[in-house]
PQR file with spaces between the fields and no chain letter, atoms N, CA, C, O and H, PARSE charges and radii, in Angstrom:
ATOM       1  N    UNK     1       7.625  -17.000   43.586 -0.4000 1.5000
ATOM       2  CA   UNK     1       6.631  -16.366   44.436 -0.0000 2.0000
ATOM       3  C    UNK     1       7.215  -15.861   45.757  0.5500 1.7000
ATOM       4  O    UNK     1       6.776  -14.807   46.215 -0.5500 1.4000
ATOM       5  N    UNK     2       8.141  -16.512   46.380 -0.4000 1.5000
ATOM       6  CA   UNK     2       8.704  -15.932   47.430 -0.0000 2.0000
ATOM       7  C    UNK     2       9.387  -14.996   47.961  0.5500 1.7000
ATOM       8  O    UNK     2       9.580  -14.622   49.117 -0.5500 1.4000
ATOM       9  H    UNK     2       8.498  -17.368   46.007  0.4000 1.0000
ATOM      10  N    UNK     3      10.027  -14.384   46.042 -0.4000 1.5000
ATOM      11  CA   UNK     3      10.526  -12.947   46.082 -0.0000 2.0000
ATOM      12  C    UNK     3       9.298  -11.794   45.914  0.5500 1.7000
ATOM      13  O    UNK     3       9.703  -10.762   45.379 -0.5500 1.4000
ATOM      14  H    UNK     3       9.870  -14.689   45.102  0.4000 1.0000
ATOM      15  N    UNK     4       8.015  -11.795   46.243 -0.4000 1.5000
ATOM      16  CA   UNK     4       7.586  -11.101   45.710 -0.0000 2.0000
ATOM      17  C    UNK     4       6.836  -10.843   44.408  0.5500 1.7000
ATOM      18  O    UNK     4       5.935  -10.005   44.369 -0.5500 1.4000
ATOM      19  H    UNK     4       7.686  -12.634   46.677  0.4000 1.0000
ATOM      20  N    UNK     5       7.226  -11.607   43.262 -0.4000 1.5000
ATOM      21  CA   UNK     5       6.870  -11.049   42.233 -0.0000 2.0000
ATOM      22  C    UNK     5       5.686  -11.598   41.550  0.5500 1.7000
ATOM      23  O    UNK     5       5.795  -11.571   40.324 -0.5500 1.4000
ATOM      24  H    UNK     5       7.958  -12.287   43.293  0.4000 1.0000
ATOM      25  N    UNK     6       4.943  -11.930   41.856 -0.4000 1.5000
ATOM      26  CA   UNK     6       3.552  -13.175   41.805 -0.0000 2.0000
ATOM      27  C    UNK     6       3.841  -14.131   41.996  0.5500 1.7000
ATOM      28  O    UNK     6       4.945  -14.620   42.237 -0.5500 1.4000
ATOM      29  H    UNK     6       4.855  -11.953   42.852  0.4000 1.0000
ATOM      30  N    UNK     7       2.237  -14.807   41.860 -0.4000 1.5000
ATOM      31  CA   UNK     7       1.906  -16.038   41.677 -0.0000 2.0000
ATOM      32  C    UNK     7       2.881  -16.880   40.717  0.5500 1.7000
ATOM      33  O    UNK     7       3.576  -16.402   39.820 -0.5500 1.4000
ATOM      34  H    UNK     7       1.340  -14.410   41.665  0.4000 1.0000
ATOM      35  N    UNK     8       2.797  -18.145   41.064 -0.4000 1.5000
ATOM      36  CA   UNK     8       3.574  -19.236   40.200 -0.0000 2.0000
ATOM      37  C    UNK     8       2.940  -18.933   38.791  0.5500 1.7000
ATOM      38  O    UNK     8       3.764  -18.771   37.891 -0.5500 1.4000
ATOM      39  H    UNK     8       2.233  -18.533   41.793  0.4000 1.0000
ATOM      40  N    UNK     9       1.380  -18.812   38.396 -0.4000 1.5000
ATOM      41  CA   UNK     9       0.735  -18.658   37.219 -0.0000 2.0000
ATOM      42  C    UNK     9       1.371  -17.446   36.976  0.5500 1.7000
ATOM      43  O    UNK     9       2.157  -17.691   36.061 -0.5500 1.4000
ATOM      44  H    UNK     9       0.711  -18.943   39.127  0.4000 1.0000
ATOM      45  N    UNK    10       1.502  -15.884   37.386 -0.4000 1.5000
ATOM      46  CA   UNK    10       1.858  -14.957   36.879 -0.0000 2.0000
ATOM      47  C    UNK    10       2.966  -15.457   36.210  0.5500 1.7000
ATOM      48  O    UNK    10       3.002  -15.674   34.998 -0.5500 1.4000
ATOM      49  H    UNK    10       0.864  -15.684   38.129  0.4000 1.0000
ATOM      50  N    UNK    11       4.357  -15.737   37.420 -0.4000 1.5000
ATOM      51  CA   UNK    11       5.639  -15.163   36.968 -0.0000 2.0000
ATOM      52  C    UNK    11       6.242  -16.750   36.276  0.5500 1.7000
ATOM      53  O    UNK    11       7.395  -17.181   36.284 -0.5500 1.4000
ATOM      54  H    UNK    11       4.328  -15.560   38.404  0.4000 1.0000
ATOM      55  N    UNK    12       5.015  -17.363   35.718 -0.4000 1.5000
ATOM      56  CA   UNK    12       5.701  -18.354   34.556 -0.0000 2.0000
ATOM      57  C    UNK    12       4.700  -17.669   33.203  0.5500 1.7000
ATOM      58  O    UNK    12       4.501  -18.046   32.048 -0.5500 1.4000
ATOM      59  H    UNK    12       4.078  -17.013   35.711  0.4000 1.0000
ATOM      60  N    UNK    13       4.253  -16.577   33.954 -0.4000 1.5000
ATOM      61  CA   UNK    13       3.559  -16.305   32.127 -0.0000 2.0000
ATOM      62  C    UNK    13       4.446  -15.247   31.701  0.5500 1.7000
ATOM      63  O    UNK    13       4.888  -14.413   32.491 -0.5500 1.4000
ATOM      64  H    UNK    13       4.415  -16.270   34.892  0.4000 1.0000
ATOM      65  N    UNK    14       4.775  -15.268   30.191 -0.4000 1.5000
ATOM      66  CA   UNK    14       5.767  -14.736   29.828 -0.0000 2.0000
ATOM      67  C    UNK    14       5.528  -13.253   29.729  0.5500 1.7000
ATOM      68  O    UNK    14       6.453  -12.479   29.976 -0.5500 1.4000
ATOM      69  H    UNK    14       4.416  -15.945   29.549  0.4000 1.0000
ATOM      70  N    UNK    15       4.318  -12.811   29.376 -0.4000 1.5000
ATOM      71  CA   UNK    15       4.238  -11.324   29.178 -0.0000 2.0000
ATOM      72  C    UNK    15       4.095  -10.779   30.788  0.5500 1.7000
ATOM      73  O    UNK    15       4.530   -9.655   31.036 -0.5500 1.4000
ATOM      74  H    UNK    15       3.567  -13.440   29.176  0.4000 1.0000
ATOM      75  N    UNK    16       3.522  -11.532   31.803 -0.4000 1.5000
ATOM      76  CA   UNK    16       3.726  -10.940   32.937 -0.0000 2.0000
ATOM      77  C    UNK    16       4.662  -10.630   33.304  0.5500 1.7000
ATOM      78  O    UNK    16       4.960   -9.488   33.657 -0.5500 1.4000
ATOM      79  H    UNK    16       3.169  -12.445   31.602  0.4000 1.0000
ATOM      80  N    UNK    17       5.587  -11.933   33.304 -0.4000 1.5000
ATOM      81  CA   UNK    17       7.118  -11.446   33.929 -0.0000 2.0000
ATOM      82  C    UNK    17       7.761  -10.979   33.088  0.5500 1.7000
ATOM      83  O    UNK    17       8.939  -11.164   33.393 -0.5500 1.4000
ATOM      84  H    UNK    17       5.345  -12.861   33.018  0.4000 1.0000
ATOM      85  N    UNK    18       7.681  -10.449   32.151 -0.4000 1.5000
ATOM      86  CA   UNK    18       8.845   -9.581   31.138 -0.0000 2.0000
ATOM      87  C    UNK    18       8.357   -7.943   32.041  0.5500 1.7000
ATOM      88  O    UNK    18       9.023   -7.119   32.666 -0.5500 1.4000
ATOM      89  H    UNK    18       6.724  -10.299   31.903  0.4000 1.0000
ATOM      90  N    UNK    19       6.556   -8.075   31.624 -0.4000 1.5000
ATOM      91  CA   UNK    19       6.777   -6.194   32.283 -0.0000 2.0000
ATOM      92  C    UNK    19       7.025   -6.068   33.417  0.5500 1.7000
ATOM      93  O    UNK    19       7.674   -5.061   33.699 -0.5500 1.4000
ATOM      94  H    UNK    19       6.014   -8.745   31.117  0.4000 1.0000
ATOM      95  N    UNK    20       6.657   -6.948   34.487 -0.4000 1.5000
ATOM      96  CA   UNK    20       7.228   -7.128   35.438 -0.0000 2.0000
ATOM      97  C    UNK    20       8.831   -6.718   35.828  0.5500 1.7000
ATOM      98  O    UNK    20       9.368   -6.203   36.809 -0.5500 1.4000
ATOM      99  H    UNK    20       6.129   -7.767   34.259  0.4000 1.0000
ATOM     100  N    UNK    21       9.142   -7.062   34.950 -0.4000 1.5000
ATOM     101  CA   UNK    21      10.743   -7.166   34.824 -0.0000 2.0000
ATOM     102  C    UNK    21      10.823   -5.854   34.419  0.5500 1.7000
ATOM     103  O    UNK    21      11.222   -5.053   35.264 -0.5500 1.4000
ATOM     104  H    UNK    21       8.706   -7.480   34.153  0.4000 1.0000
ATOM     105  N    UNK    22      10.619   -5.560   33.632 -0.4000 1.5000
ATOM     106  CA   UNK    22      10.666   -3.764   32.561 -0.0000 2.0000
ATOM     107  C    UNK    22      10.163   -3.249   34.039  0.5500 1.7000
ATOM     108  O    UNK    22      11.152   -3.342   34.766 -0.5500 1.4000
ATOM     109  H    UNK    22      10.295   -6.211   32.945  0.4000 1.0000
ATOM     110  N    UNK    23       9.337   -2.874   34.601 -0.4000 1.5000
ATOM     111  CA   UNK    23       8.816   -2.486   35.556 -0.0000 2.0000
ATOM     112  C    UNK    23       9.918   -1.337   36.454  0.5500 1.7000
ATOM     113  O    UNK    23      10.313   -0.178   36.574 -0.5500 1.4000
ATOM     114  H    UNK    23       8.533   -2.798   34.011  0.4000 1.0000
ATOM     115  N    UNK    24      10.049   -3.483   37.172 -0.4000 1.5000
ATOM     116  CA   UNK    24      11.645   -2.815   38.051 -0.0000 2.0000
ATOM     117  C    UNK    24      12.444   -2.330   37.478  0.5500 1.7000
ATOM     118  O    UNK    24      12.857   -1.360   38.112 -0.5500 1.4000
ATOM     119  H    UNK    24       9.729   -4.425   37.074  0.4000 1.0000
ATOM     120  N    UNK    25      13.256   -2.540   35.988 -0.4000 1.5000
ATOM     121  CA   UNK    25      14.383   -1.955   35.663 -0.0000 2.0000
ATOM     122  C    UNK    25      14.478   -0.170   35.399  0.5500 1.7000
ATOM     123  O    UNK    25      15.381    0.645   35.586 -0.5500 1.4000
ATOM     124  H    UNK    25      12.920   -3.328   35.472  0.4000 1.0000
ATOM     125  N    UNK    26      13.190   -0.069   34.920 -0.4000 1.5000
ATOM     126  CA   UNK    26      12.782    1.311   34.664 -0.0000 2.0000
ATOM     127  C    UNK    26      13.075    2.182   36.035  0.5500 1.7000
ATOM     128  O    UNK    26      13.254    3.400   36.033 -0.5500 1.4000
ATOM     129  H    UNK    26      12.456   -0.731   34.767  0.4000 1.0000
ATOM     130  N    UNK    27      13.096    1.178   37.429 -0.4000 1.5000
ATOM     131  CA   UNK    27      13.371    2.062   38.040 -0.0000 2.0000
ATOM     132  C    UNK    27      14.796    1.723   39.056  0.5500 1.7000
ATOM     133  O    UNK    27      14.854    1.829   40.281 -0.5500 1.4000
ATOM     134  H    UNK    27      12.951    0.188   37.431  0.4000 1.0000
ATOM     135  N    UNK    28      15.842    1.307   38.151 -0.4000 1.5000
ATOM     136  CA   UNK    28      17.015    1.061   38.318 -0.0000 2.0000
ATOM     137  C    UNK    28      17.779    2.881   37.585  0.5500 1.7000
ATOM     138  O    UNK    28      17.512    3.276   36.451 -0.5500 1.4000
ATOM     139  H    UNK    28      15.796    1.221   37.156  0.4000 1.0000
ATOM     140  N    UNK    29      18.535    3.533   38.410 -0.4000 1.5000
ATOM     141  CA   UNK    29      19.070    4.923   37.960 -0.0000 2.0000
ATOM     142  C    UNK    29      19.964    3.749   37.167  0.5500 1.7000
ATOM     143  O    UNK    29      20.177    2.537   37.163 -0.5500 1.4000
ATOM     144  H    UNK    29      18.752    3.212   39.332  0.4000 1.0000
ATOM     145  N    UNK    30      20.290    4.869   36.570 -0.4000 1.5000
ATOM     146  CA   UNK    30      21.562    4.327   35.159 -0.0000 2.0000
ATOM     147  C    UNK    30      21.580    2.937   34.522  0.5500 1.7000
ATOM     148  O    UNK    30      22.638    2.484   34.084 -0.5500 1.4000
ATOM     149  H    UNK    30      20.117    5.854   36.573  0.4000 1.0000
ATOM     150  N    UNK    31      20.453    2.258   34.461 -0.4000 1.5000
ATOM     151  CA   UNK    31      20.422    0.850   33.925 -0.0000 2.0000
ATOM     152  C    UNK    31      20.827    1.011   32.686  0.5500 1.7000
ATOM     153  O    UNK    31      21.120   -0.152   32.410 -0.5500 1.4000
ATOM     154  H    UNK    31      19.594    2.626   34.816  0.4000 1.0000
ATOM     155  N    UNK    32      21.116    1.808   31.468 -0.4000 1.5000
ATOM     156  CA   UNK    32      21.641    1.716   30.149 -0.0000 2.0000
ATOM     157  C    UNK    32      22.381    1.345   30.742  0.5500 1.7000
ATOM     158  O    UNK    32      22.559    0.128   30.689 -0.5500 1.4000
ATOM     159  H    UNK    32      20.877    2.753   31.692  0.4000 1.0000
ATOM     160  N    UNK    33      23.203    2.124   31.606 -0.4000 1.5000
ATOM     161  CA   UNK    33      25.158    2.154   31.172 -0.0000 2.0000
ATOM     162  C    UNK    33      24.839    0.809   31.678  0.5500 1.7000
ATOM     163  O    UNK    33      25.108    0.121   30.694 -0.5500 1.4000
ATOM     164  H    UNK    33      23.059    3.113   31.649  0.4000 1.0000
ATOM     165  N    UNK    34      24.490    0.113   32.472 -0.4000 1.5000
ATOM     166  CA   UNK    34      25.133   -1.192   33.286 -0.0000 2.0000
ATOM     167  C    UNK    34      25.540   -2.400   32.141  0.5500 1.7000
ATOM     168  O    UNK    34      24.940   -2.477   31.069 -0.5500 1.4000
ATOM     169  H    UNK    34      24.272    0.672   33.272  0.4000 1.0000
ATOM     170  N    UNK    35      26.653   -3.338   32.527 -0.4000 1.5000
ATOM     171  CA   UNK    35      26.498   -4.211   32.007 -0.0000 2.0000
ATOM     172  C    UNK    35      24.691   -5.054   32.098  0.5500 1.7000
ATOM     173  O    UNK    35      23.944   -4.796   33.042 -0.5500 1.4000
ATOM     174  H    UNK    35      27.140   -3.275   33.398  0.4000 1.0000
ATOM     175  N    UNK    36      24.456   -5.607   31.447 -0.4000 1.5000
ATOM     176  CA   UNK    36      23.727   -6.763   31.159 -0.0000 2.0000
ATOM     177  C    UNK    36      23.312   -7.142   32.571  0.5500 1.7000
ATOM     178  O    UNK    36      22.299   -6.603   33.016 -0.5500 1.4000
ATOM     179  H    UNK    36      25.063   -5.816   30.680  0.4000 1.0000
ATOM     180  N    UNK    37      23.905   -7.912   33.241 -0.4000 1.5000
ATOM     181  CA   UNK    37      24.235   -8.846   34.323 -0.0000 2.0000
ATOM     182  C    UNK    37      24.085   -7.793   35.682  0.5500 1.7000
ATOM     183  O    UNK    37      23.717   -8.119   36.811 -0.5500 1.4000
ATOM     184  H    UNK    37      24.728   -8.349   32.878  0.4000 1.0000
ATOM     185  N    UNK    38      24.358   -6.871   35.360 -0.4000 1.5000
ATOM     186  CA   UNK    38      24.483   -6.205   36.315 -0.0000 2.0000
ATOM     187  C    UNK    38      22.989   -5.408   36.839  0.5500 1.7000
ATOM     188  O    UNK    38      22.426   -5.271   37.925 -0.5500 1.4000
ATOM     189  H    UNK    38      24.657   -6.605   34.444  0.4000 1.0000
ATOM     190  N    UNK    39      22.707   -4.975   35.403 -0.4000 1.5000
ATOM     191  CA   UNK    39      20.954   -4.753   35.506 -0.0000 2.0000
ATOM     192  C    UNK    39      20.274   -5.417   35.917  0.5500 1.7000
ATOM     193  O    UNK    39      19.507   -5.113   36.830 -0.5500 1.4000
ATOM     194  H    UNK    39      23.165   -5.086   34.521  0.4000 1.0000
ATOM     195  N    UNK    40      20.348   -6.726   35.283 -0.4000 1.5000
ATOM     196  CA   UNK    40      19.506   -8.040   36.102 -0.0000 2.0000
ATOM     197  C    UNK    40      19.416   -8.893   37.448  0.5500 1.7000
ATOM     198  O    UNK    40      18.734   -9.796   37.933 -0.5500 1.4000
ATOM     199  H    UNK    40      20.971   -6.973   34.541  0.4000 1.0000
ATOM     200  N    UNK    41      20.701   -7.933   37.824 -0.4000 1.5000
ATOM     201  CA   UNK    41      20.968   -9.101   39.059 -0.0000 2.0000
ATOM     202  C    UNK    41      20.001   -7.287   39.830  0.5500 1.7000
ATOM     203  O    UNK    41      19.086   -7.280   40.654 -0.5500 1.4000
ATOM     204  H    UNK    41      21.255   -7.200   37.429  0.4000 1.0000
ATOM     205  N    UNK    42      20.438   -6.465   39.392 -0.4000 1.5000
ATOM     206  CA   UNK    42      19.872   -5.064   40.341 -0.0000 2.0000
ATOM     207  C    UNK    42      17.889   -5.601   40.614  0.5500 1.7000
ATOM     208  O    UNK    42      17.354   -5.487   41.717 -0.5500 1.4000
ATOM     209  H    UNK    42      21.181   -6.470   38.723  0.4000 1.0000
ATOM     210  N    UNK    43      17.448   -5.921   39.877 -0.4000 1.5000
ATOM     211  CA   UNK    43      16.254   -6.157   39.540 -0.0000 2.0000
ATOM     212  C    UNK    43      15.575   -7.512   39.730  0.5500 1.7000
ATOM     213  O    UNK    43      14.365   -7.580   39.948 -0.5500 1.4000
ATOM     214  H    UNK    43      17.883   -6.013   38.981  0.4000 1.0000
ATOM     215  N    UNK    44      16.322   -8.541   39.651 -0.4000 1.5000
ATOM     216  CA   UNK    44      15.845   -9.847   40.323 -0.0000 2.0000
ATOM     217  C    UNK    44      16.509  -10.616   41.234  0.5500 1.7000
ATOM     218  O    UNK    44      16.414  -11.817   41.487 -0.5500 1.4000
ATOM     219  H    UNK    44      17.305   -8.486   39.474  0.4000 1.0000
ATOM     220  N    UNK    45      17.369   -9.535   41.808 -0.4000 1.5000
ATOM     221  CA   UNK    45      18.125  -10.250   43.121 -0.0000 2.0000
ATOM     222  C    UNK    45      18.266  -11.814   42.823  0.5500 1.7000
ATOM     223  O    UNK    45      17.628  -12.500   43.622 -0.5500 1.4000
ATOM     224  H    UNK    45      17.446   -8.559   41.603  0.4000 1.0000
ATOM     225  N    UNK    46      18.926  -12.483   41.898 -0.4000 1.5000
ATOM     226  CA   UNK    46      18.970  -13.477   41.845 -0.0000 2.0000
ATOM     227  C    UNK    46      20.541  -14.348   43.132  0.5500 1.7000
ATOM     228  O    UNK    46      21.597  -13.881   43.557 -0.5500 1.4000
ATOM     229  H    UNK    46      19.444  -11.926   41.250  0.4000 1.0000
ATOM     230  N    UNK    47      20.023  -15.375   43.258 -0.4000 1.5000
ATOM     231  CA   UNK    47      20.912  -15.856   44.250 -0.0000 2.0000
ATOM     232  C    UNK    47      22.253  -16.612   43.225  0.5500 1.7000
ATOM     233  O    UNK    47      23.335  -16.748   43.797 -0.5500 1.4000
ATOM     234  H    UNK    47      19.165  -15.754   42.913  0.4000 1.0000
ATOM     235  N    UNK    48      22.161  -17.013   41.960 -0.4000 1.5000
ATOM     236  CA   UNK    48      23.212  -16.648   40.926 -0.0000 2.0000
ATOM     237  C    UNK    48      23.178  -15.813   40.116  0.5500 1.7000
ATOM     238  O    UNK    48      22.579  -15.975   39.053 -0.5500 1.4000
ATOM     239  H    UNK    48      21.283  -16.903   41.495  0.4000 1.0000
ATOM     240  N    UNK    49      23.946  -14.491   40.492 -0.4000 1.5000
ATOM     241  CA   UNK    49      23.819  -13.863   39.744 -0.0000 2.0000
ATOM     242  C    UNK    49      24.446  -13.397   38.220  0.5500 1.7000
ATOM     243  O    UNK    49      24.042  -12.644   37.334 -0.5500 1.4000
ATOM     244  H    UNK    49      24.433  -14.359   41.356  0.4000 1.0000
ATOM     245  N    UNK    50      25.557  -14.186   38.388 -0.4000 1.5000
ATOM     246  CA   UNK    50      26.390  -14.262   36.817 -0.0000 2.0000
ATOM     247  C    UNK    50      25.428  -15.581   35.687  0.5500 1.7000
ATOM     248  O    UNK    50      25.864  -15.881   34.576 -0.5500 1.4000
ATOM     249  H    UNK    50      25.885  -14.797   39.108  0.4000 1.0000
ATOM     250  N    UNK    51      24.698  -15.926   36.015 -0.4000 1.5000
ATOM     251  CA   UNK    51      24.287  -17.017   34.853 -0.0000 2.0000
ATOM     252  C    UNK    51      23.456  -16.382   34.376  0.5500 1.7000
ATOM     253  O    UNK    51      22.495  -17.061   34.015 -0.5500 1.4000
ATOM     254  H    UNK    51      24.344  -15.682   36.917  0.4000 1.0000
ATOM     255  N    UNK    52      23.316  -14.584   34.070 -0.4000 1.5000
ATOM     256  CA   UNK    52      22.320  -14.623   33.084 -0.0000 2.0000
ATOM     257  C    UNK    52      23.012  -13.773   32.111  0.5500 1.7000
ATOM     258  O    UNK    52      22.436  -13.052   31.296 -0.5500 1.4000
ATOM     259  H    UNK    52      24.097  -14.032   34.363  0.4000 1.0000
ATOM     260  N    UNK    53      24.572  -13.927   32.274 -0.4000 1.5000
ATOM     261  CA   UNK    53      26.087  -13.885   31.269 -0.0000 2.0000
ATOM     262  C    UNK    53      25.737  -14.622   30.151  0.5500 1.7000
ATOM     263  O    UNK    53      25.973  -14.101   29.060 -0.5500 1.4000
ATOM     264  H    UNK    53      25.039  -14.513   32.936  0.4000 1.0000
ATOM     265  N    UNK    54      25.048  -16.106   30.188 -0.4000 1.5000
ATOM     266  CA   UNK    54      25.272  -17.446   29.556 -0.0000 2.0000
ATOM     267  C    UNK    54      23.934  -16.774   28.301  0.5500 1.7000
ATOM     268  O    UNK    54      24.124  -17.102   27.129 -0.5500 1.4000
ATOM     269  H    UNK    54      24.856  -16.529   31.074  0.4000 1.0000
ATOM     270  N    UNK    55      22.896  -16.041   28.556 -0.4000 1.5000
ATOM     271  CA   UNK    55      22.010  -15.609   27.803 -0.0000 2.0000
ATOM     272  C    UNK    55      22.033  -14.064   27.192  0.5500 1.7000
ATOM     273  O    UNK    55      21.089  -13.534   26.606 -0.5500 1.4000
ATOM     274  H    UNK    55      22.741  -15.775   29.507  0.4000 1.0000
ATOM     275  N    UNK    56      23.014  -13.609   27.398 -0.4000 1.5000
ATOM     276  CA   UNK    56      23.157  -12.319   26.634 -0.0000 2.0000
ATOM     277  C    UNK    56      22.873  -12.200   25.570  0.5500 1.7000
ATOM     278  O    UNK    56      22.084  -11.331   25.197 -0.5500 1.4000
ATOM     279  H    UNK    56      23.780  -14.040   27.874  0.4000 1.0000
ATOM     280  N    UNK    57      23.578  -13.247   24.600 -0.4000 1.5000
ATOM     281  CA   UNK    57      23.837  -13.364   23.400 -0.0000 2.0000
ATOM     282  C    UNK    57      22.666  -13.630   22.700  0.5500 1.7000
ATOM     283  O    UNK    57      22.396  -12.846   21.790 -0.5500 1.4000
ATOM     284  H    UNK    57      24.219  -13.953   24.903  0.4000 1.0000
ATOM     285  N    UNK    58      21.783  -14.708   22.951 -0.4000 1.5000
ATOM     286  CA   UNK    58      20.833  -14.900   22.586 -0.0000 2.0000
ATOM     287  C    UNK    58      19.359  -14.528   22.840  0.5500 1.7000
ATOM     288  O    UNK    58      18.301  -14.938   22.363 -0.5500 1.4000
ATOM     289  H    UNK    58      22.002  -15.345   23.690  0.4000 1.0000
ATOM     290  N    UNK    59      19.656  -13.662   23.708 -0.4000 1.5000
ATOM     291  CA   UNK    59      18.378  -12.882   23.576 -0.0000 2.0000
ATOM     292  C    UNK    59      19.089  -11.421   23.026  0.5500 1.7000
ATOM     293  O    UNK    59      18.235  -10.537   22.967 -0.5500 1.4000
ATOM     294  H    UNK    59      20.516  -13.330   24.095  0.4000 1.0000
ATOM     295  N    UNK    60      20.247  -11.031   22.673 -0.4000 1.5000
ATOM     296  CA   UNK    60      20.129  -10.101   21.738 -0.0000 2.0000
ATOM     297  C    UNK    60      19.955  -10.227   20.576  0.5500 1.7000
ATOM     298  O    UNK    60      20.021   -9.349   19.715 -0.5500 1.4000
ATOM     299  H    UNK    60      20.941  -11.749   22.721  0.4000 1.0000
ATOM     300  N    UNK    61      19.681  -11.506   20.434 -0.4000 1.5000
ATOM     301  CA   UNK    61      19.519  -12.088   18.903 -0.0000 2.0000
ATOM     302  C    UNK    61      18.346  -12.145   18.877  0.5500 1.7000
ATOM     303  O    UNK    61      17.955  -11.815   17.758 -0.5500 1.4000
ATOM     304  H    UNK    61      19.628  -12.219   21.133  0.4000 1.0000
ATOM     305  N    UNK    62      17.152  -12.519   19.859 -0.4000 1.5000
ATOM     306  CA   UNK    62      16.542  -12.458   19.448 -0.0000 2.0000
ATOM     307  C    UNK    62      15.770  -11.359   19.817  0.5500 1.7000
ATOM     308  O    UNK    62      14.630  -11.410   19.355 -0.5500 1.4000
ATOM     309  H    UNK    62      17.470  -12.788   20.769  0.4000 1.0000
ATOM     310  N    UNK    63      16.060  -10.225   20.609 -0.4000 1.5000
ATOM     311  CA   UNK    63      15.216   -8.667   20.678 -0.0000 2.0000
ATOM     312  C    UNK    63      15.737   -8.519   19.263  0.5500 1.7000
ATOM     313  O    UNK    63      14.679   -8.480   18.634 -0.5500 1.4000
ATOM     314  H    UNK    63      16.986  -10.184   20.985  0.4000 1.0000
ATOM     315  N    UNK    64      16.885   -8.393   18.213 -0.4000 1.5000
ATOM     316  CA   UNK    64      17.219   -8.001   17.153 -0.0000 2.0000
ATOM     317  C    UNK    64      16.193   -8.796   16.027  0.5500 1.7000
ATOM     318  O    UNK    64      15.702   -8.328   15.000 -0.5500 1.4000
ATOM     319  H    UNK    64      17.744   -8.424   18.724  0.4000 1.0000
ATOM     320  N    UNK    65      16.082   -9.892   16.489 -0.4000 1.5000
ATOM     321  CA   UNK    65      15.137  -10.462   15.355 -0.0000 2.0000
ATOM     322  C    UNK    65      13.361  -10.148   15.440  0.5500 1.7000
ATOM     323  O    UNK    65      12.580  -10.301   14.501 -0.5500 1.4000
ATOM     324  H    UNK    65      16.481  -10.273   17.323  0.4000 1.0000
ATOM     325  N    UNK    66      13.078   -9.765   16.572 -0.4000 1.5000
ATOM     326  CA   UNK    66      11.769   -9.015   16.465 -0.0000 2.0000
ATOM     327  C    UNK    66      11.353   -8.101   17.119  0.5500 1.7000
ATOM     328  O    UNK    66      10.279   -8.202   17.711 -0.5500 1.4000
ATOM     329  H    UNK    66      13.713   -9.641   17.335  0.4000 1.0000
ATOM     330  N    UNK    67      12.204   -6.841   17.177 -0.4000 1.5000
ATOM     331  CA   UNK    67      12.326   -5.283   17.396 -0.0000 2.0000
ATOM     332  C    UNK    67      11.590   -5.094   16.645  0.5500 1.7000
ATOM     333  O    UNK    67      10.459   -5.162   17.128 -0.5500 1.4000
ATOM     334  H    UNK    67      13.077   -6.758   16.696  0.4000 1.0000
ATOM     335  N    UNK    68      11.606   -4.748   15.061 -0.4000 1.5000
ATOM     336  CA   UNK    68      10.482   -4.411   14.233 -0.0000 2.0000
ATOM     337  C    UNK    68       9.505   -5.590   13.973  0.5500 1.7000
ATOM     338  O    UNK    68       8.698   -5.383   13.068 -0.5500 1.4000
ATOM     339  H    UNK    68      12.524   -4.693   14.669  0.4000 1.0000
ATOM     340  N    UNK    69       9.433   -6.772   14.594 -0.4000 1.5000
ATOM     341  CA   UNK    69       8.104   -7.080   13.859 -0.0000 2.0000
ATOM     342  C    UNK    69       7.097   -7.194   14.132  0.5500 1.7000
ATOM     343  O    UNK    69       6.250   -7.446   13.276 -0.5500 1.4000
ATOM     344  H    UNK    69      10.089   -6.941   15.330  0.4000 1.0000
């Protein structure tokens, strides 16, 4: 809540803070090309910003596992 981005109820509900998230990135110029990490840290100013390296993998596994479903 202190960055801004709602309430504790919003930004622990998951569909809030995902568009939330889509939101800002949409308005990041060149966010394809960026690494991963690099998009995310542009967009949630996180105060670590390499630990969301440790989840790449598995959330491309799982956008790949339900892209179509």
């Amino acid at each position: 809540p202190s960055s801004g981005w709602g309430t504790v109820e919003q930004i622990t509900d998951p569909e809030y803070s995902t568009m939330a998230f889509l939101k800002g990135l949409k308005q990041v110029d060149g966010w394809q090309d960026m690494p991963l990490t690099e998009a995310a840290q542009t967009v949630q100013v996180s105060a670590y910003p390499f630990h969301y390296a440790q989840w790449e993998t598995q959330a491309a596994d799982l956008v790949a596992g339900h892209w179509n479903s």
